[in-house]
mmCIF file of the N, C-alpha and C atoms, coordinates in Angstrom:
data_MODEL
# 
_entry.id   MODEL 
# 
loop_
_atom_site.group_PDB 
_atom_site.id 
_atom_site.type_symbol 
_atom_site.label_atom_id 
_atom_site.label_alt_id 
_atom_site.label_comp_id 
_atom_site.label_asym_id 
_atom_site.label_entity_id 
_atom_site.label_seq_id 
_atom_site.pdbx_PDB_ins_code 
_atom_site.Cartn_x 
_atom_site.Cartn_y 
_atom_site.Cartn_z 
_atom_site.occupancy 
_atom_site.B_iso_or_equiv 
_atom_site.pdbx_formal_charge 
_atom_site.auth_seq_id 
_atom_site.auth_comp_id 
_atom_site.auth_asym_id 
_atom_site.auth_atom_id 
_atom_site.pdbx_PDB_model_num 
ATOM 1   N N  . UNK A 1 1  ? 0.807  -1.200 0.000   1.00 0.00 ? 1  UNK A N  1 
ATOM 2   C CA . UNK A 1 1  ? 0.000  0.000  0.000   1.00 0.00 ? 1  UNK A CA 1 
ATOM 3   C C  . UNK A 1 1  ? 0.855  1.271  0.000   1.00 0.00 ? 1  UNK A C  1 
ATOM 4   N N  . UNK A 1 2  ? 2.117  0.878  -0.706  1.00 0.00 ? 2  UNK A N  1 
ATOM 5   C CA . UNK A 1 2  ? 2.924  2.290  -0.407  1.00 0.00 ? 2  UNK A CA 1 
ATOM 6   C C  . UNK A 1 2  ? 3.732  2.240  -2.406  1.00 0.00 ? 2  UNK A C  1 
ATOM 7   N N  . UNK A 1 3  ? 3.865  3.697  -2.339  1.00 0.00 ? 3  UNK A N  1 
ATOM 8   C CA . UNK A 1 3  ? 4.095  3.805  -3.774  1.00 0.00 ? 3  UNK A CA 1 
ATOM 9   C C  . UNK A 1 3  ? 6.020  3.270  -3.694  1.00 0.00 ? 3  UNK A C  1 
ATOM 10  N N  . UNK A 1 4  ? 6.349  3.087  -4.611  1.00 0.00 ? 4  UNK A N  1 
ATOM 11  C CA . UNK A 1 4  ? 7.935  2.689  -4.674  1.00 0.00 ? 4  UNK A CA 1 
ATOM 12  C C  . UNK A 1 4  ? 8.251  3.540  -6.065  1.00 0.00 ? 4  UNK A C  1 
ATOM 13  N N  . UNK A 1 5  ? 9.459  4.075  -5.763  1.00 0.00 ? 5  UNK A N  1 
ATOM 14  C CA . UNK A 1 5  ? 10.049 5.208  -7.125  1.00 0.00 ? 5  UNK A CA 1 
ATOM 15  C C  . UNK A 1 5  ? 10.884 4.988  -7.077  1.00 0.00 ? 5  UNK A C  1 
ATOM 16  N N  . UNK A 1 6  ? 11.516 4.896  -8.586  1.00 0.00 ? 6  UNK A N  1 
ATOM 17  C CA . UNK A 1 6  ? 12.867 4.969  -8.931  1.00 0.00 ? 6  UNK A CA 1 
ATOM 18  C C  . UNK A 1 6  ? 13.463 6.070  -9.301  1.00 0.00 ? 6  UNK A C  1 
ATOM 19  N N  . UNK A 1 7  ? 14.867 6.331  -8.862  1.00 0.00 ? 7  UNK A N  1 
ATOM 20  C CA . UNK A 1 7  ? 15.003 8.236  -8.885  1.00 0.00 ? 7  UNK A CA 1 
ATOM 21  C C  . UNK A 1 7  ? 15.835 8.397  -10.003 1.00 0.00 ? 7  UNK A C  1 
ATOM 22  N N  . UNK A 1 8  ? 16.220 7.387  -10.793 1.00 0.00 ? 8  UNK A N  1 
ATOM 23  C CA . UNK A 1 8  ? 17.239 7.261  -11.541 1.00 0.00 ? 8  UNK A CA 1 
ATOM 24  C C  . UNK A 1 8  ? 17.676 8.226  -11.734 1.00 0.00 ? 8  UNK A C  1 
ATOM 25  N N  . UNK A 1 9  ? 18.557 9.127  -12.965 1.00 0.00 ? 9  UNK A N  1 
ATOM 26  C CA . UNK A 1 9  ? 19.985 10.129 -12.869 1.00 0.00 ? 9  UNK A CA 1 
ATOM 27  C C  . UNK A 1 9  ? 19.710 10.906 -12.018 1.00 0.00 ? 9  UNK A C  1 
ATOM 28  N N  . UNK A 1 10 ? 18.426 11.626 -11.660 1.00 0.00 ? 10 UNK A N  1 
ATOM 29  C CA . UNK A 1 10 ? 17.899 12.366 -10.017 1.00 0.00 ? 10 UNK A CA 1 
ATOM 30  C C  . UNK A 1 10 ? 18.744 12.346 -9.663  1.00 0.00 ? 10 UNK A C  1 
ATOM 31  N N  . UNK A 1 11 ? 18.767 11.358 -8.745  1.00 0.00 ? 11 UNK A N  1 
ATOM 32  C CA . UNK A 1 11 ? 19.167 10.809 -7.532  1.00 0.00 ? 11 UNK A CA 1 
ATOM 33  C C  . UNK A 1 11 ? 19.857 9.258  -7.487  1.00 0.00 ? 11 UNK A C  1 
ATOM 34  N N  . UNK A 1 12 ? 21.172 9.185  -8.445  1.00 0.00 ? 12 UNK A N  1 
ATOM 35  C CA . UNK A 1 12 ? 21.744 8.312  -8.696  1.00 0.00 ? 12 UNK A CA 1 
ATOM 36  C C  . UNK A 1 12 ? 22.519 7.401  -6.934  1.00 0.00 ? 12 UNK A C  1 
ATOM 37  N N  . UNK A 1 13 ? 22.913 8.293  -6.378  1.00 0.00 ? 13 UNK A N  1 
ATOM 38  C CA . UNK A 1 13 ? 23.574 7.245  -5.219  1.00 0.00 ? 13 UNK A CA 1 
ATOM 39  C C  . UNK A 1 13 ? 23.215 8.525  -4.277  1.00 0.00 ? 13 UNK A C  1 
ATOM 40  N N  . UNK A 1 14 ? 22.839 7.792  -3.018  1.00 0.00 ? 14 UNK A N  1 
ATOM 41  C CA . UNK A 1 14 ? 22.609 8.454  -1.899  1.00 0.00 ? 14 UNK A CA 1 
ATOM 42  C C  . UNK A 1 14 ? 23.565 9.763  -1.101  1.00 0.00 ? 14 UNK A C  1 
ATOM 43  N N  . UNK A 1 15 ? 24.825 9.746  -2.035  1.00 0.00 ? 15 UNK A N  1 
ATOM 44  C CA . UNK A 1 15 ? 25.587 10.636 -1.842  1.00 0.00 ? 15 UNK A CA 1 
ATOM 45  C C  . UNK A 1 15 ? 24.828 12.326 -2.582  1.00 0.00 ? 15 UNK A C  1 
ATOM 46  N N  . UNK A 1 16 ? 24.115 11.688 -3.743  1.00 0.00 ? 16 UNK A N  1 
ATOM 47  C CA . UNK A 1 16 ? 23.337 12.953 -4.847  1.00 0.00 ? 16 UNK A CA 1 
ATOM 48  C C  . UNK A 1 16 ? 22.169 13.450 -3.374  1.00 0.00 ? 16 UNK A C  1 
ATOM 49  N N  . UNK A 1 17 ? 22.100 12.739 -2.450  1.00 0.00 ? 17 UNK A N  1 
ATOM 50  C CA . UNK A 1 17 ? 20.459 13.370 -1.874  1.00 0.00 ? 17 UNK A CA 1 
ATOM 51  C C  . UNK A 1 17 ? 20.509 14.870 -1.568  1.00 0.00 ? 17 UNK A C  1 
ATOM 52  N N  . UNK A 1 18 ? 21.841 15.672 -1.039  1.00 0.00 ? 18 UNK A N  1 
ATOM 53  C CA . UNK A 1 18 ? 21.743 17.132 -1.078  1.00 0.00 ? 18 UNK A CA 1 
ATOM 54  C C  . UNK A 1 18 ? 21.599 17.706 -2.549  1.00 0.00 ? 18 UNK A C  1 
ATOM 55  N N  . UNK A 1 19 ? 20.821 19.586 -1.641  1.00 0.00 ? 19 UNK A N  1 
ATOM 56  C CA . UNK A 1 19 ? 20.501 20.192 -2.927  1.00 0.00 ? 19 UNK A CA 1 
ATOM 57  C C  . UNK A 1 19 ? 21.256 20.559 -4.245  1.00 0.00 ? 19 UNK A C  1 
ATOM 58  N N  . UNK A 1 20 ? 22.379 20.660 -3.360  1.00 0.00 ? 20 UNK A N  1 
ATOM 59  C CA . UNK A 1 20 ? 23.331 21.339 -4.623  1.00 0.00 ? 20 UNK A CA 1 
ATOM 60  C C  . UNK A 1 20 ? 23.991 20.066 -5.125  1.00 0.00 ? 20 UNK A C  1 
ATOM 61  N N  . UNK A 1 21 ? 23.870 18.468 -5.132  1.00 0.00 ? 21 UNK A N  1 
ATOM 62  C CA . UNK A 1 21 ? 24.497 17.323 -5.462  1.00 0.00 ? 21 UNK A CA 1 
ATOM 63  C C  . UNK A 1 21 ? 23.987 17.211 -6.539  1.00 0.00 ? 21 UNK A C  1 
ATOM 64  N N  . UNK A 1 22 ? 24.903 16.743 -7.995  1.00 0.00 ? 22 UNK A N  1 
ATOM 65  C CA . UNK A 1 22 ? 24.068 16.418 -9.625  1.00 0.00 ? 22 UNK A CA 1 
ATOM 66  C C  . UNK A 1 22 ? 25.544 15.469 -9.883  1.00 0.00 ? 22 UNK A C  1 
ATOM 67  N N  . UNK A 1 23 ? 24.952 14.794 -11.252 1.00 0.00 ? 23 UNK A N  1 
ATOM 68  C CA . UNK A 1 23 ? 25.756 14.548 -11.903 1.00 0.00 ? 23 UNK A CA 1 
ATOM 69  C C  . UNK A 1 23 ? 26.660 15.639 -11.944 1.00 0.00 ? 23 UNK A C  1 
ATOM 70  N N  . UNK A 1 24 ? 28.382 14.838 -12.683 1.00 0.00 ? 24 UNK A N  1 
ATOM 71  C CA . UNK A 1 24 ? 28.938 16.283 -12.824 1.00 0.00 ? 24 UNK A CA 1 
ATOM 72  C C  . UNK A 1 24 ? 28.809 16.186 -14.942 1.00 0.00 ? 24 UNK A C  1 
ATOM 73  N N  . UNK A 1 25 ? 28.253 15.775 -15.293 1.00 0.00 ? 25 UNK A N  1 
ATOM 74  C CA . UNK A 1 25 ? 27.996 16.080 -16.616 1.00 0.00 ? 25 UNK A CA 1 
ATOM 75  C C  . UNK A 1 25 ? 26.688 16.044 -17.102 1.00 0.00 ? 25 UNK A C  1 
ATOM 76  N N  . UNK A 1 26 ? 25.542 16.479 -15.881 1.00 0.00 ? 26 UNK A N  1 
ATOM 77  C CA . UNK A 1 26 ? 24.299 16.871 -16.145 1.00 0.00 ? 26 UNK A CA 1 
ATOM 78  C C  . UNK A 1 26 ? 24.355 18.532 -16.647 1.00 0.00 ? 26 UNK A C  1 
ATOM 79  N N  . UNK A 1 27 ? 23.062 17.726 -17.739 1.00 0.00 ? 27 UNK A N  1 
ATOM 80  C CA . UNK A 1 27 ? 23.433 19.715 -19.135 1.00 0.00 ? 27 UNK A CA 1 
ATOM 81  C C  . UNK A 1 27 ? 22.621 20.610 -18.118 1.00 0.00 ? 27 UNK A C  1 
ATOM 82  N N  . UNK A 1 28 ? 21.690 20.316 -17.583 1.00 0.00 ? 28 UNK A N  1 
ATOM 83  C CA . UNK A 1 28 ? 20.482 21.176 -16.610 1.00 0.00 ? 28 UNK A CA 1 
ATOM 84  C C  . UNK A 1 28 ? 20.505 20.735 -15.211 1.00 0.00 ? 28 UNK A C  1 
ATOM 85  N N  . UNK A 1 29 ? 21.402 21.557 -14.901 1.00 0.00 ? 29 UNK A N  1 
ATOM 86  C CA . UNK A 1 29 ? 21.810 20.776 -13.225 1.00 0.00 ? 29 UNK A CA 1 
ATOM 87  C C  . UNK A 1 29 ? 20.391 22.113 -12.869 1.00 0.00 ? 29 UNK A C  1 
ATOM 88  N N  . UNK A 1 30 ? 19.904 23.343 -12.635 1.00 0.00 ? 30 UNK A N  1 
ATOM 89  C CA . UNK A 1 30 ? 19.167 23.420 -12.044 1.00 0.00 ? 30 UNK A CA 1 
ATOM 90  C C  . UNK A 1 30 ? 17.835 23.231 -12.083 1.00 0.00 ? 30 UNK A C  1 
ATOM 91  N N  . UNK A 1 31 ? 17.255 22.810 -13.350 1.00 0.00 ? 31 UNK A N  1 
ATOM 92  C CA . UNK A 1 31 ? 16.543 21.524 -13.393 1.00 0.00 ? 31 UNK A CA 1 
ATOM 93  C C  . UNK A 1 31 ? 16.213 20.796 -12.275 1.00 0.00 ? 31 UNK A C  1 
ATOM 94  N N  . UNK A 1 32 ? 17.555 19.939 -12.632 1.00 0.00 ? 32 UNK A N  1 
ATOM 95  C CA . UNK A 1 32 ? 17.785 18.458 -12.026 1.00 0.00 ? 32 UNK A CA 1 
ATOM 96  C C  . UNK A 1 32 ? 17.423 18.947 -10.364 1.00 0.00 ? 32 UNK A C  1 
ATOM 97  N N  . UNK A 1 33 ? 18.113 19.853 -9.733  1.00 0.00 ? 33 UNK A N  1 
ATOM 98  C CA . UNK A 1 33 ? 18.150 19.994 -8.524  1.00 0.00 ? 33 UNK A CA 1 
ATOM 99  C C  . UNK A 1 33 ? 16.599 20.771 -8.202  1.00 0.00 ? 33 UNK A C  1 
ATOM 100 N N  . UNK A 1 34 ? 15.678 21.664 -9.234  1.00 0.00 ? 34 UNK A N  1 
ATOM 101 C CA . UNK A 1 34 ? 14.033 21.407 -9.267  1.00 0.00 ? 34 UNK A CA 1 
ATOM 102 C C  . UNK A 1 34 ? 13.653 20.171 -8.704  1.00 0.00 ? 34 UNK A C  1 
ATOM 103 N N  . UNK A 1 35 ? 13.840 18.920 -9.823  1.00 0.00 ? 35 UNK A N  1 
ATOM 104 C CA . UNK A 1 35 ? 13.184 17.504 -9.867  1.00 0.00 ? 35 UNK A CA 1 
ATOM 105 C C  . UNK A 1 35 ? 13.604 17.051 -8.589  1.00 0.00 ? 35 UNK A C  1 
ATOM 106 N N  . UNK A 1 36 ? 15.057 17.076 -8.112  1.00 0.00 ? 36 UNK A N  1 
ATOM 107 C CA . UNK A 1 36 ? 14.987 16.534 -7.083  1.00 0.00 ? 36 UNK A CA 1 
ATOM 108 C C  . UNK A 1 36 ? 14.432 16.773 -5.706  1.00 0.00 ? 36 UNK A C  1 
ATOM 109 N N  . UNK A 1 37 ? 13.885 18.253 -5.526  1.00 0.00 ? 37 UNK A N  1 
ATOM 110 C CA . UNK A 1 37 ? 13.189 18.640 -4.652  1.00 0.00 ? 37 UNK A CA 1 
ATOM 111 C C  . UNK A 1 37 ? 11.959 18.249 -4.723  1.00 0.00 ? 37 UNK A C  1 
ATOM 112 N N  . UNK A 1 38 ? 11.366 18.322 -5.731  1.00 0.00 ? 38 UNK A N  1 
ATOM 113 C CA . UNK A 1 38 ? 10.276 17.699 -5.879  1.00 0.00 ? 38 UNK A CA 1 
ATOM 114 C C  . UNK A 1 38 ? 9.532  15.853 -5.594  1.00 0.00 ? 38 UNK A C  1 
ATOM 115 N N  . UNK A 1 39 ? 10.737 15.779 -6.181  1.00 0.00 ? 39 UNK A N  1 
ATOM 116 C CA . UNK A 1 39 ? 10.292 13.832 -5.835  1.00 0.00 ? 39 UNK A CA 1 
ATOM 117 C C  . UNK A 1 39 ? 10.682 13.666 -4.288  1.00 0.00 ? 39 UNK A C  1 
ATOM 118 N N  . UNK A 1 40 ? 11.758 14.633 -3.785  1.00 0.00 ? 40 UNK A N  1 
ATOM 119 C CA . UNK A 1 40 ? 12.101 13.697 -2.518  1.00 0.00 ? 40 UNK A CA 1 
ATOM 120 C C  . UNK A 1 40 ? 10.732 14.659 -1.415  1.00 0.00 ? 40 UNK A C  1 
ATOM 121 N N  . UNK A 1 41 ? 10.015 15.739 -1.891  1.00 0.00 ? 41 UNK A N  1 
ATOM 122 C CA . UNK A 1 41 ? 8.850  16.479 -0.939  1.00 0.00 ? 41 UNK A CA 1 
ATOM 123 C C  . UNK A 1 41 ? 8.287  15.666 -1.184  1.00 0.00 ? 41 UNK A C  1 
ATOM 124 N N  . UNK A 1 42 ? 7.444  14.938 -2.557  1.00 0.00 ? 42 UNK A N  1 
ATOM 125 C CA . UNK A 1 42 ? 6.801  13.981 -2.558  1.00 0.00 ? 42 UNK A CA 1 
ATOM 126 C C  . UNK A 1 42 ? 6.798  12.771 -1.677  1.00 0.00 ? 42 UNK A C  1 
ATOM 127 N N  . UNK A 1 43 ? 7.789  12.176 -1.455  1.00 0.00 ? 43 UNK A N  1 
ATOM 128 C CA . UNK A 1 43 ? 8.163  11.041 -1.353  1.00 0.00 ? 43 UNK A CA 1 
ATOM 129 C C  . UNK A 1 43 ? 8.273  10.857 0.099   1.00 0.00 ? 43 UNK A C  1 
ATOM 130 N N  . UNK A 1 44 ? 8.613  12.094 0.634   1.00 0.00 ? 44 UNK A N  1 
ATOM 131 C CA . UNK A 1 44 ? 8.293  12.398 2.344   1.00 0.00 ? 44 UNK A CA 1 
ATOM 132 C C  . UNK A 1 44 ? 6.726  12.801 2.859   1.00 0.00 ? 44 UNK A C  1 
ATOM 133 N N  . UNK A 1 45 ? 6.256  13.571 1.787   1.00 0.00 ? 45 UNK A N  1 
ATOM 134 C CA . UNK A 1 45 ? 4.881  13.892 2.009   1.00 0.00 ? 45 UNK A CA 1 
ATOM 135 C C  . UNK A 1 45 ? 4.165  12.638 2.212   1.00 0.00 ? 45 UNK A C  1 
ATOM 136 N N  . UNK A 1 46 ? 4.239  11.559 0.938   1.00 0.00 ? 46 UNK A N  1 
ATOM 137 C CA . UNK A 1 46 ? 3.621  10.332 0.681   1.00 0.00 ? 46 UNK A CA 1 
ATOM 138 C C  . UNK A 1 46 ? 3.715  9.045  1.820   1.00 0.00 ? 46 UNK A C  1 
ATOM 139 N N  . UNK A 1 47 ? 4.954  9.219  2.129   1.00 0.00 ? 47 UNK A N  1 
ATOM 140 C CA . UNK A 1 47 ? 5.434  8.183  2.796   1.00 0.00 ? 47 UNK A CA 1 
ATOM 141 C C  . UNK A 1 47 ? 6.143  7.348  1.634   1.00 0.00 ? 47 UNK A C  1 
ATOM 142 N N  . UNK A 1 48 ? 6.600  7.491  0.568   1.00 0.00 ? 48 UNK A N  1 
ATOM 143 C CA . UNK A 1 48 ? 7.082  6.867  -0.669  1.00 0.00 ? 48 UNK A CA 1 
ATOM 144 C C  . UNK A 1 48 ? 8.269  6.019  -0.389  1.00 0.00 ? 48 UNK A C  1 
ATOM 145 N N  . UNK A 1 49 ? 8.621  5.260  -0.872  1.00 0.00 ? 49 UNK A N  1 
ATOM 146 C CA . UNK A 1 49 ? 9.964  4.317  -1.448  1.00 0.00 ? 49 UNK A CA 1 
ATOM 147 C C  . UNK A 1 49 ? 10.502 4.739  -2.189  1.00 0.00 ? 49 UNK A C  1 
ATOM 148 N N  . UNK A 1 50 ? 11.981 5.071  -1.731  1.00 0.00 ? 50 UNK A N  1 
ATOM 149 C CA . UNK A 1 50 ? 13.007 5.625  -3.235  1.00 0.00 ? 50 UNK A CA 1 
ATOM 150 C C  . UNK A 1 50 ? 13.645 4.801  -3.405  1.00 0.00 ? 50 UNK A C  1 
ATOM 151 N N  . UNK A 1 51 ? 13.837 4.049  -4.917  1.00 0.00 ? 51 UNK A N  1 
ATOM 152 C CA . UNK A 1 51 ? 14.943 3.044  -4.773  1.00 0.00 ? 51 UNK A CA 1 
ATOM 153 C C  . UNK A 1 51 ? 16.013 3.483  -5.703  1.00 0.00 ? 51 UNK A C  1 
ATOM 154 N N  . UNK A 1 52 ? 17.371 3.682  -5.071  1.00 0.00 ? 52 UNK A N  1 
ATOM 155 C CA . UNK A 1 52 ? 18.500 4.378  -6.101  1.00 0.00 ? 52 UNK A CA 1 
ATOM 156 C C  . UNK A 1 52 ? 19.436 3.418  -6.255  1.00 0.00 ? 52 UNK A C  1 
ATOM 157 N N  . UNK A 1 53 ? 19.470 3.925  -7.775  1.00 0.00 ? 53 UNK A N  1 
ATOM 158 C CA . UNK A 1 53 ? 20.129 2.385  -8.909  1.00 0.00 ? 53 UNK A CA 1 
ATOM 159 C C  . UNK A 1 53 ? 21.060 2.347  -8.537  1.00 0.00 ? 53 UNK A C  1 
ATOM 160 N N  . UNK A 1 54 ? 22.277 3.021  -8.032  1.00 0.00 ? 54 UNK A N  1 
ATOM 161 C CA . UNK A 1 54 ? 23.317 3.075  -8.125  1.00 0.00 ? 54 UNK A CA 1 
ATOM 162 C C  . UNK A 1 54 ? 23.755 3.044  -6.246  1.00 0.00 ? 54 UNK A C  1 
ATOM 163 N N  . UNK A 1 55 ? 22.696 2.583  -5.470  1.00 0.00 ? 55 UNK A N  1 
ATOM 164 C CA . UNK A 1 55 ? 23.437 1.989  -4.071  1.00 0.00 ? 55 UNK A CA 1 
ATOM 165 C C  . UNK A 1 55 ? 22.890 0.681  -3.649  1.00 0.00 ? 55 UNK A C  1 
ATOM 166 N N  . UNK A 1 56 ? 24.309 0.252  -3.545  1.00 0.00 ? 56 UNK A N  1 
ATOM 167 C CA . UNK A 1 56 ? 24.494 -1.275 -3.255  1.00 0.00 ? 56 UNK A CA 1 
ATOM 168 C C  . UNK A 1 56 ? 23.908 -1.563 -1.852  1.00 0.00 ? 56 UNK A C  1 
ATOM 169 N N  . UNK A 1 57 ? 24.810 -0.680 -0.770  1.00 0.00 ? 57 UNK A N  1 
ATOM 170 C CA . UNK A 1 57 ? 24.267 -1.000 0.336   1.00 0.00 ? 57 UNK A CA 1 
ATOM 171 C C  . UNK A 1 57 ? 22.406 -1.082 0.842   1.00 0.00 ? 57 UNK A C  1 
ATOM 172 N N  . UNK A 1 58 ? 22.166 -0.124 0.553   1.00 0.00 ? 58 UNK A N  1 
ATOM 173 C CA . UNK A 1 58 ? 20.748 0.410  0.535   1.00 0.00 ? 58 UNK A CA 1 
ATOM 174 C C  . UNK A 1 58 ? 19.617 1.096  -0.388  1.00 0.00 ? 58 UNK A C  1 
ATOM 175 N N  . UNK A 1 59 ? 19.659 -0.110 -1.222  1.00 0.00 ? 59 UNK A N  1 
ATOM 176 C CA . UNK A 1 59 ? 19.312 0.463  -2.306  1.00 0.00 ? 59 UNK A CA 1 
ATOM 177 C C  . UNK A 1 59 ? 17.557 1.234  -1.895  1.00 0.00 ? 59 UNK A C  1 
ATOM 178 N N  . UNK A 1 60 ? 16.984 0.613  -1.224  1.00 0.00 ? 60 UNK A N  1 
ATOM 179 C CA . UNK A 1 60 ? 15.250 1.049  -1.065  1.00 0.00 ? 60 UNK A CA 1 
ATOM 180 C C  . UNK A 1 60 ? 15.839 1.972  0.492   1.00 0.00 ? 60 UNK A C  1 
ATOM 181 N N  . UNK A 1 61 ? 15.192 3.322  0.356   1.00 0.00 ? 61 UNK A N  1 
ATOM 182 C CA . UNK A 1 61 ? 14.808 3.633  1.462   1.00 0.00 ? 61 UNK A CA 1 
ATOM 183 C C  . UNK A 1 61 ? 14.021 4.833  1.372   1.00 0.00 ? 61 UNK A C  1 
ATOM 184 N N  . UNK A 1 62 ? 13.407 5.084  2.588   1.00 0.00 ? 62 UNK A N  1 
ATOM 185 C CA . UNK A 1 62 ? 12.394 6.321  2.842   1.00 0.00 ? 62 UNK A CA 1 
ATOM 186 C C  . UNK A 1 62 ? 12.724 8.118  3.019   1.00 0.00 ? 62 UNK A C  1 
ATOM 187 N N  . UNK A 1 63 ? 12.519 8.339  3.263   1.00 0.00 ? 63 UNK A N  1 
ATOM 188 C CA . UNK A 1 63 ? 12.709 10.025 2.603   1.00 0.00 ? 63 UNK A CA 1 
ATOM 189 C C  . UNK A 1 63 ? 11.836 10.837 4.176   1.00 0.00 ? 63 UNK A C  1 
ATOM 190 N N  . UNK A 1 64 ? 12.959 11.601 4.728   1.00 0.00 ? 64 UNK A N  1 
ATOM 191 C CA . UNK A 1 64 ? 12.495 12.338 5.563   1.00 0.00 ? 64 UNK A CA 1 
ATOM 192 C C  . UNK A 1 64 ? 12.454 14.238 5.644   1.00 0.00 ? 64 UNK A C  1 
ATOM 193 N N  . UNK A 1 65 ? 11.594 15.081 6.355   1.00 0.00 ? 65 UNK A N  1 
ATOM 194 C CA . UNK A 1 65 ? 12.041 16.520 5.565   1.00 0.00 ? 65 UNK A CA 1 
ATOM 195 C C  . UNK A 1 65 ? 13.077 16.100 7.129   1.00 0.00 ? 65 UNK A C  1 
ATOM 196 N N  . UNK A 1 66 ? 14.780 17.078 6.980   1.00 0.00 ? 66 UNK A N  1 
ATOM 197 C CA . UNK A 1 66 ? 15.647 17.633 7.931   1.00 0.00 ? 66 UNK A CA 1 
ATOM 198 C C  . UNK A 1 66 ? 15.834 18.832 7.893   1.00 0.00 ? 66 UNK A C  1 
ATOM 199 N N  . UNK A 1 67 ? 15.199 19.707 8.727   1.00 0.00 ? 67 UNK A N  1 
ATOM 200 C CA . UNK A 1 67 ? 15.508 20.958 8.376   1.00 0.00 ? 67 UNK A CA 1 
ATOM 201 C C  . UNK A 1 67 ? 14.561 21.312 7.291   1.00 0.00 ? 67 UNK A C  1 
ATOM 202 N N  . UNK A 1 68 ? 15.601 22.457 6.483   1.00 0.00 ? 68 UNK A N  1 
ATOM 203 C CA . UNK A 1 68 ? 15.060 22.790 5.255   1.00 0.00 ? 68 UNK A CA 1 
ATOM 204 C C  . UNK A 1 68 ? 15.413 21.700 3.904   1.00 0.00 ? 68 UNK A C  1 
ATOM 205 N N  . UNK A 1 69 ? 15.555 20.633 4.526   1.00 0.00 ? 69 UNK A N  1 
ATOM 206 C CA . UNK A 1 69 ? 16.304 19.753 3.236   1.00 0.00 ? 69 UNK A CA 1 
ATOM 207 C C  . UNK A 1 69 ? 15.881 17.932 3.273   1.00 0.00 ? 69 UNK A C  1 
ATOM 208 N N  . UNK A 1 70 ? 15.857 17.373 2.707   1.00 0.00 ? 70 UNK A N  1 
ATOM 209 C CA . UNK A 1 70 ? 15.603 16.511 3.430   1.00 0.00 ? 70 UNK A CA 1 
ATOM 210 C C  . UNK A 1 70 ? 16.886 15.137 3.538   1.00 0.00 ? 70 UNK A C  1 
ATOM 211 N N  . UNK A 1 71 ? 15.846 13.674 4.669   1.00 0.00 ? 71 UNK A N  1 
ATOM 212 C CA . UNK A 1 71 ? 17.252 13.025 5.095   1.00 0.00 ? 71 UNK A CA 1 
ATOM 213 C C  . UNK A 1 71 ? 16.836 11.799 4.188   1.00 0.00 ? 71 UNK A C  1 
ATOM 214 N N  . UNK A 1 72 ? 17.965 10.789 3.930   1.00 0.00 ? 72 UNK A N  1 
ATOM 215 C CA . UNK A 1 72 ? 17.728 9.248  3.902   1.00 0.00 ? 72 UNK A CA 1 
ATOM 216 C C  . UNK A 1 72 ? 17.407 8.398  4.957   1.00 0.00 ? 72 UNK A C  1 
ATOM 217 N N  . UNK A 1 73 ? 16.435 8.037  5.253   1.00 0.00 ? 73 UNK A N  1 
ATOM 218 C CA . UNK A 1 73 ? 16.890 6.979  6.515   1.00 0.00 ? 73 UNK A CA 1 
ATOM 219 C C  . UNK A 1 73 ? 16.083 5.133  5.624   1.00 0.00 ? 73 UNK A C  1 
ATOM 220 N N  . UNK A 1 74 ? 16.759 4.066  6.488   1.00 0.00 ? 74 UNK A N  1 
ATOM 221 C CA . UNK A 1 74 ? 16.368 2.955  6.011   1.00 0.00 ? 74 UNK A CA 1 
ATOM 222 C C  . UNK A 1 74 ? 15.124 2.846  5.811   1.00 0.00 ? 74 UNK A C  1 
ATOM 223 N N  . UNK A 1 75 ? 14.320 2.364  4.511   1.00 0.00 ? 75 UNK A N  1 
ATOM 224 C CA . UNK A 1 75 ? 12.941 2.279  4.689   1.00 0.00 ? 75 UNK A CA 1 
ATOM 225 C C  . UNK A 1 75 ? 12.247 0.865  5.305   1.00 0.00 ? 75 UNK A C  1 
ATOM 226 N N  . UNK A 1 76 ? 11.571 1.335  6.240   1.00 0.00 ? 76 UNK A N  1 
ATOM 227 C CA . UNK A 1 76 ? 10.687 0.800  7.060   1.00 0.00 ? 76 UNK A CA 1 
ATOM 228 C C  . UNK A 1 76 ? 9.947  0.026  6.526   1.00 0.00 ? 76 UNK A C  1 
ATOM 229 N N  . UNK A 1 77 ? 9.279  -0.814 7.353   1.00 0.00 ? 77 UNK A N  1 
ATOM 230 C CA . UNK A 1 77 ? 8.696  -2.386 6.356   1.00 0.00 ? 77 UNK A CA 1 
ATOM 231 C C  . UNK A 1 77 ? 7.088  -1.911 6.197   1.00 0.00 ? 77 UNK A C  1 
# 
């Protein structure tokens, strides 16, 4: 009963989750850093699943707001 998203180039490895984090050969990094505010408000608003392609350790987890920004923490069952 919970949505699951994939953040792909978004939010490639959990290191990208800050605002100012992009690819470094993204053509529209402020774009990108739009979209990523957007999916991860979503995704905290929702209670959503982010699953990012590019982490091994943890690839599924949940989305919290910290501050003005938000956190990773493990997603919950």
């Amino acid at each position: 009963d919970r949505a699951m998203v994939f953040s792909g180039d978004t939010m490639p490895t959990a290191q990208h989750v800050g605002a100012a984090y992009n690819m470094g050969y993204d053509l529209l990094p402020l774009e990108n850093r739009e979209s990523k505010h957007d999916l991860l408000a979503r995704a905290a608003d929702e209670r959503q699943l982010i699953v990012i392609d590019h982490e091994c350790a943890t690839p599924v987890v949940s989305i919290t707001r910290d501050g003005n920004y938000f956190a990773l923490v493990p997603a919950d069952r």
